[in-house]
C-alpha positions in Angstrom: 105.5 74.0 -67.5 102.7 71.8 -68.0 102.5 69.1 -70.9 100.9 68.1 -73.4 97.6 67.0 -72.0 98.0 70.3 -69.1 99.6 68.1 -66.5 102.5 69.7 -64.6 106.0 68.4 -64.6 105.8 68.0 -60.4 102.5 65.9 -61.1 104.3 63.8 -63.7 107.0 63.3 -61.1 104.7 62.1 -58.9 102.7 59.7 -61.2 106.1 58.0 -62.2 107.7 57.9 -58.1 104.7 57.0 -56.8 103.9 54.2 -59.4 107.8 52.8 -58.8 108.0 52.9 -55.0 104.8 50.8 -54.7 106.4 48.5 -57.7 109.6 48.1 -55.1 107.7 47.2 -52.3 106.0 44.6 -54.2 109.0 42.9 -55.2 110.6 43.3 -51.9 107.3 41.3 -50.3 107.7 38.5 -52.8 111.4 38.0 -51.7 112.9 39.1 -54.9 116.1 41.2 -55.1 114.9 42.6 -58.4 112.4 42.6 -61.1 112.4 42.7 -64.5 109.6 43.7 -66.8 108.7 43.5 -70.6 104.8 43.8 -70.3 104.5 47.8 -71.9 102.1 48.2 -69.2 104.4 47.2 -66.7 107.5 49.1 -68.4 105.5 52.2 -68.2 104.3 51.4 -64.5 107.7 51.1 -63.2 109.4 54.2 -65.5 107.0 55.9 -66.6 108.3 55.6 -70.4 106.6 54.6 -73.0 107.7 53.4 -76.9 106.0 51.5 -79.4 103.3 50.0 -77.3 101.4 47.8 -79.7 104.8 46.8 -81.4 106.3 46.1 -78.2 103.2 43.5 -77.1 103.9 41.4 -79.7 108.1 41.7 -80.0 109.8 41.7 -76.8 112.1 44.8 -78.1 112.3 46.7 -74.8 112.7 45.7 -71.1 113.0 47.5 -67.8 115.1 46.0 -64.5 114.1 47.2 -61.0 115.8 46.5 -58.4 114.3 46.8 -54.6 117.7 49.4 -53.8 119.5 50.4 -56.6 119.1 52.1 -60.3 116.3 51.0 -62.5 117.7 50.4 -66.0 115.4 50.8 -68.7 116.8 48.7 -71.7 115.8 50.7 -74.8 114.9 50.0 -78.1 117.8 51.4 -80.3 117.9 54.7 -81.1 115.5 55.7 -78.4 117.0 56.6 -75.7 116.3 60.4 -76.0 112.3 59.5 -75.2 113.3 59.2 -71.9 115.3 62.1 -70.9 114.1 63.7 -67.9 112.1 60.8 -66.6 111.8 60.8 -62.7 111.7 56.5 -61.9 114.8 56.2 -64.7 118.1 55.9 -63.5 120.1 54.7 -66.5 119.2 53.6 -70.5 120.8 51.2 -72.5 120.2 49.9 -75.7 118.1 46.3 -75.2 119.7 43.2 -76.5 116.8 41.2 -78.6 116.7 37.8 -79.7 113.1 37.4 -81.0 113.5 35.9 -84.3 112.6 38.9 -86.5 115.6 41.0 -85.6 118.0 38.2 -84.4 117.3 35.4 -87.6 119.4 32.2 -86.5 121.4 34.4 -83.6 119.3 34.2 -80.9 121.0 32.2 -78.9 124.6 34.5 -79.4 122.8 37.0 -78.5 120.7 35.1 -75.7 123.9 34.9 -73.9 124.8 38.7 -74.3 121.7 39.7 -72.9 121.9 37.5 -70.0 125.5 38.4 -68.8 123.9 41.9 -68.5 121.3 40.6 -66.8 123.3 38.4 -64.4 125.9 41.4 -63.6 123.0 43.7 -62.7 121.4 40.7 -60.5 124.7 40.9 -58.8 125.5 44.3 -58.7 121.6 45.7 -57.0 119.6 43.0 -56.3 120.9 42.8 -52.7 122.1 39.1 -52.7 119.2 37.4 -53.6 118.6 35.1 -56.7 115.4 35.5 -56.8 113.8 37.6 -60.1 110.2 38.6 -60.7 110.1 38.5 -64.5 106.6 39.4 -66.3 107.0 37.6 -69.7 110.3 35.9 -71.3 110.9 33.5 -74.2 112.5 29.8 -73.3 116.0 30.5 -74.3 116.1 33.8 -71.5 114.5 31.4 -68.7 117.1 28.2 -69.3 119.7 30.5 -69.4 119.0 32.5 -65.9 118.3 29.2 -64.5 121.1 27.5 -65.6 123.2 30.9 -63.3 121.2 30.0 -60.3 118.2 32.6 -60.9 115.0 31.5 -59.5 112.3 33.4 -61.6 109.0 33.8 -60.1 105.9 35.4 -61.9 106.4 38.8 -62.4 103.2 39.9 -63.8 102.1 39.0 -60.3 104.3 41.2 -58.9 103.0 44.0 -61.0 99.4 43.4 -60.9 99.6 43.3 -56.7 101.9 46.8 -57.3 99.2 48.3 -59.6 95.8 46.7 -58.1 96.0 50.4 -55.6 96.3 53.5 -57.4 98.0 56.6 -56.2 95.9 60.1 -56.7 97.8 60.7 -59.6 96.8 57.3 -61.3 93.3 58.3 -60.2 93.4 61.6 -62.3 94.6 59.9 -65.2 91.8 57.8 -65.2 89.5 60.3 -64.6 91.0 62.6 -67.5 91.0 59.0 -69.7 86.8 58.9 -69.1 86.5 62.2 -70.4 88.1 61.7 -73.5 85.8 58.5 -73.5 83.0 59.8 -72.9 83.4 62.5 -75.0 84.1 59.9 -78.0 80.9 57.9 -77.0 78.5 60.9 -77.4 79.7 61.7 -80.7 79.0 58.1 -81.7 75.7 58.0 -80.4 75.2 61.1 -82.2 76.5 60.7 -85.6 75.4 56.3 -85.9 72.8 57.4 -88.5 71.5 54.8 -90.2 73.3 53.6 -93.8 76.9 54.0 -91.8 78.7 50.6 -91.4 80.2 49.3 -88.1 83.8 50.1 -88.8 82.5 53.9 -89.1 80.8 54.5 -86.1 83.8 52.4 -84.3 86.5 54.9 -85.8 85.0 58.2 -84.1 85.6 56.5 -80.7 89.4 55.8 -81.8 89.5 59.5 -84.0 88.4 60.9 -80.6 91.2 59.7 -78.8 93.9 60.1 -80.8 92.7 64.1 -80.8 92.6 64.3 -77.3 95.7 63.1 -76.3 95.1 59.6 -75.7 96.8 56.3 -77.1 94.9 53.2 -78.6 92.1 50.8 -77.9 92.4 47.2 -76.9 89.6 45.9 -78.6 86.6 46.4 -81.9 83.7 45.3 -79.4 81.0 47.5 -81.2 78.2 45.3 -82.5 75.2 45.9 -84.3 71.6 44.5 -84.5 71.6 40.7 -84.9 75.8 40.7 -84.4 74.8 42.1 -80.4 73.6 38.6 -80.3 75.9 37.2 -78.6 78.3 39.4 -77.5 82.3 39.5 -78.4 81.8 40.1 -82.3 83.5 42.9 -83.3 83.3 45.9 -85.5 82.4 45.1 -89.6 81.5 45.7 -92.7 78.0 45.4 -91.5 75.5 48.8 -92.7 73.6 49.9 -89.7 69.8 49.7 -90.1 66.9 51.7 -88.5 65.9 50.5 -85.3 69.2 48.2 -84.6 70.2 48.2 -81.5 74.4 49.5 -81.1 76.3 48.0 -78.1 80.0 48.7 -77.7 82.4 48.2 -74.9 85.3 50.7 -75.3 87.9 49.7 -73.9 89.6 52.6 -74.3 93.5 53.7 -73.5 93.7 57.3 -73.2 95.4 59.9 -72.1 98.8 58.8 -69.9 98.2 54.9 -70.9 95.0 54.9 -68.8 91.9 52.6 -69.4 88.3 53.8 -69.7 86.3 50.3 -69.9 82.8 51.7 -70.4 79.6 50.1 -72.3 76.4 51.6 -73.6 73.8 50.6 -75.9 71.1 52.6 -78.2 69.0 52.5 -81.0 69.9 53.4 -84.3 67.9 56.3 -86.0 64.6 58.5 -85.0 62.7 55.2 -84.4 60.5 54.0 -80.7 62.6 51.4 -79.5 61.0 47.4 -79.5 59.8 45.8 -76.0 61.8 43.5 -76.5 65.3 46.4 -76.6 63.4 47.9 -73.6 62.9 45.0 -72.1 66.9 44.1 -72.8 68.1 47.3 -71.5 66.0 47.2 -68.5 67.6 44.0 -67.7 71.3 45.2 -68.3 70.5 48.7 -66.5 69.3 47.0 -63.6 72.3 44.3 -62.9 75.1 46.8 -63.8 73.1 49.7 -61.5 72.9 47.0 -58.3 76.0 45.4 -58.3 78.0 48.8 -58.4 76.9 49.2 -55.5 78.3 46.2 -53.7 82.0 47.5 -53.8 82.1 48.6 -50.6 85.7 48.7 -49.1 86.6 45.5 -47.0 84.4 43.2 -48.6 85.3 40.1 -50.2 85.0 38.8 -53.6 83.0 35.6 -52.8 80.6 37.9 -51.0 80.3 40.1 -54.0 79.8 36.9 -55.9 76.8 35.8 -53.3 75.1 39.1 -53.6 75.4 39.8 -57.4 72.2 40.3 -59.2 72.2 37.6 -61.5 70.1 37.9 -65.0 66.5 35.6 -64.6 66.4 32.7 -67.4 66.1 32.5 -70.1 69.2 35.5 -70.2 71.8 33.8 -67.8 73.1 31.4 -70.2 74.3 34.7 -71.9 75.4 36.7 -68.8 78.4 38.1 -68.6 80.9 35.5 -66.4 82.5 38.6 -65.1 80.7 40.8 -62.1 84.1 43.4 -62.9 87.0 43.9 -63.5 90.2 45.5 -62.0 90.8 48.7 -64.6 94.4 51.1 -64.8 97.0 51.5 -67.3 94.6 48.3 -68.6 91.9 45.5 -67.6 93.8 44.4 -64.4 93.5 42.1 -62.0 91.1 41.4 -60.3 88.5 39.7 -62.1 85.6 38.8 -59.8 83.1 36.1 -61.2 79.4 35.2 -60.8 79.1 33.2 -58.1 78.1 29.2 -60.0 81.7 30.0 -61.2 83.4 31.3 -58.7 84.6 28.7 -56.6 85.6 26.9 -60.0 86.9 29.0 -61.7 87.8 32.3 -59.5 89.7 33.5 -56.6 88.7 35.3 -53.2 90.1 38.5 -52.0 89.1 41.3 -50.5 88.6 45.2 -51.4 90.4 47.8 -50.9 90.4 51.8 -51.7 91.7 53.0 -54.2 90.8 49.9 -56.3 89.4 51.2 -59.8 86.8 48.6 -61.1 84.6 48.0 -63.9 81.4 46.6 -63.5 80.3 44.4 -66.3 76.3 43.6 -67.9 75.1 41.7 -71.1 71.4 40.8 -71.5 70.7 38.5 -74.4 68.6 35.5 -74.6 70.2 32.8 -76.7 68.9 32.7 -79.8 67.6 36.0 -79.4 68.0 38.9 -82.2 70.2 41.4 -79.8 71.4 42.0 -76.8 72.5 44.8 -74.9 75.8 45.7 -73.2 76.4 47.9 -70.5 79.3 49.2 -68.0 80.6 51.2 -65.3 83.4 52.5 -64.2 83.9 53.4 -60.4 86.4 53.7 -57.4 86.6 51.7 -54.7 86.9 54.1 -51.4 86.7 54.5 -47.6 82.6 56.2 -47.9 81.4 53.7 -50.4 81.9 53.3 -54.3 82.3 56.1 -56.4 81.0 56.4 -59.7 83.3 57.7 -62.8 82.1 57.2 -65.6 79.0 59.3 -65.6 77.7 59.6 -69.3 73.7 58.9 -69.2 72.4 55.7 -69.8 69.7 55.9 -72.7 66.0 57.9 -71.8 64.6 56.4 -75.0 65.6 53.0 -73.9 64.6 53.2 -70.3 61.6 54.5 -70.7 
């Protein structure tokens, strides 16, 4: 039977044991017995479950323990423990023990100690003798107290971003399914931003879109207009759109099976001839985002993408995006590959590898400018050279 989005139950098997063995062998090459994860991203990564994920960034209220050998425990948030029935990569569920102030009030530490005798017996039931825990995200109280049982905690979200850098084919047809519901939202944006509609309205078809085609939420608001596209990182408003603005928005998008689509396009509000100056703008932007995609060629390094990046001409680069791209799955992952005056500050080599899913990033604004424009591509690192994913035209009017 297939589900709800028409995947099968053996492809959903595979997603989820795919996803944990490479999770395990991550762990295992960091010298840890066991790992234990509160990040949603990396709950879902390692189980395949998912609860709450917005709720759960901002309160610690579920938690998953993977050992190398062993049973992975999900720790669920009460009353939930039904949501994972029939999950492949879950072994057991229990009800999590929480001591984040809103549930626990001036118990956190009582029940601190509950959840880390759990903890501590799993440790030395599965985690194959060593005391050495990968843990993604904790409060104070949890690390003094695993510390103070001889646990050596090490960064967990580490782990997890190593583990989740490659994805399997089934990651790779979640991502693809996530750019067509993307995509699909970003043409009828483009279609419907008629003058006299406000920010937040235009936004809200992207996130209307995904909600209707099986997808989940959005990480950011980064749709601009006119004046706001100058600079970049202002989010949706109030603002009402006018003839001739130019639109920029960078999606951001998690859709269908908790999988990112990080695309950005750009376009003119209304039946109007675009400016020079928005041609001259999206020329710019078209041109870095178009050559750099095509340096993520398997084997090469960062620092030598950072060398070969087109770089925007002055007076743009002060506004240029710091990012070349961006690792992209279940959300913006690591890596994060810089321009290259930054990169040996501010960055880290490494090299590429297939199966890597990156976004490649472009802003052209001049500061003090009236707009700017924004635009990004998804694409997939492989053995005959990078693939392009996201495949929605760039903008004739705009290009021309």
């Amino acid at each position: 039977m297939p589900d709800s989005l028409g995947m099968s139950m053996d492809w959903r098997q595979r997603l989820d044991k795919g996803r944990l063995a490479r999770l395990r062998e991550k762990i295992a090459d960091y010298d840890c017995g066991a790992g234990l994860f509160y990040d949603p991203a990396n709950i879902r990564y390692a189980t395949g479950t998912t609860n709450m994920q917005v709720y759960g960034l901002h309160n610690p209220c579920r938690y998953a323990f993977v050992p190398v050998e062993g049973p992975v425990v999900l720790f669920e948030f009460a009353g939930c423990a039904h949501l994972s029935a029939g999950c492949a990569a879950v072994d057991e569920v229990r009800t999590a023990t929480s001591w984040y102030h809103f549930v626990s009030g001036p118990r956190a530490e009582e029940y601190a100690h509950i959840w880390c005798a759990e903890i501590m017996d799993l440790v030395t039931s599965h985690a194959t003798g060593s005391r050495k825990l990968a843990i993604d995200r904790i409060d104070p109280l949890g690390t003094h107290l695993l510390e103070q049982n001889g646990i050596h905690i090490i960064d967990g979200f580490e782990v997890a971003h190593m583990a989740r850098m490659i994805k399997t084919p089934e990651e790779i047809d979640a991502i693809r399914q996530s750019i067509i519901v993307c995509q699909e939202g970003l043409t009828r944006m483009i279609e419907t931003s008629a003058p006299g509609r406000t920010e937040n309205e235009i936004w809200s078809i992207l996130h209307q879109t995904n909600i209707e085609r099986g997808g989940e939420w959005i990480e950011t608001r980064l749709l601009s207009s006119g004046p706001r596209t100058n600079p970049w990182y202002q989010e949706a408003g109030s603002r009402v759109i006018r003839a001739g603005d130019m639109i920029a928005i960078d999606t951001d998008l998690i859709g269908p099976h908790g999988y990112g689509a990080d695309i950005s396009r750009s376009w003119v509000a209304g039946d109007v001839t675009p400016t020079g100056d928005q041609k001259n703008l999206y020329a710019l932007a078209h041109e870095q985002v178009e050559r750099n995609r095509e340096l993520f060629v398997s084997g090469r390094s960062f620092f030598e993408i950072a060398d070969l990046a087109w770089k925007m001409p002055e007076p743009y680069r002060g506004l240029q995006q710091p990012a070349i791209a961006h690792g992209s799955g279940l959300c913006n992952e690591f890596p994060l590959i810089i321009h290259g005056e930054h990169i040996q500050a501010k960055g880290h080599d490494g090299i590429l590898e297939p199966g890597m899913v990156v976004c490649v990033e472009s802003y052209a604004g001049a500061k003090g400018g009236r707009e700017g424009v924004k635009l990004e591509q998804q694409i997939l690192v492989s053995e005959d050279g990078p693939e392009l994913l996201s495949n929605i035209p760039f903008n004739e009017r705009l290009l021309a």
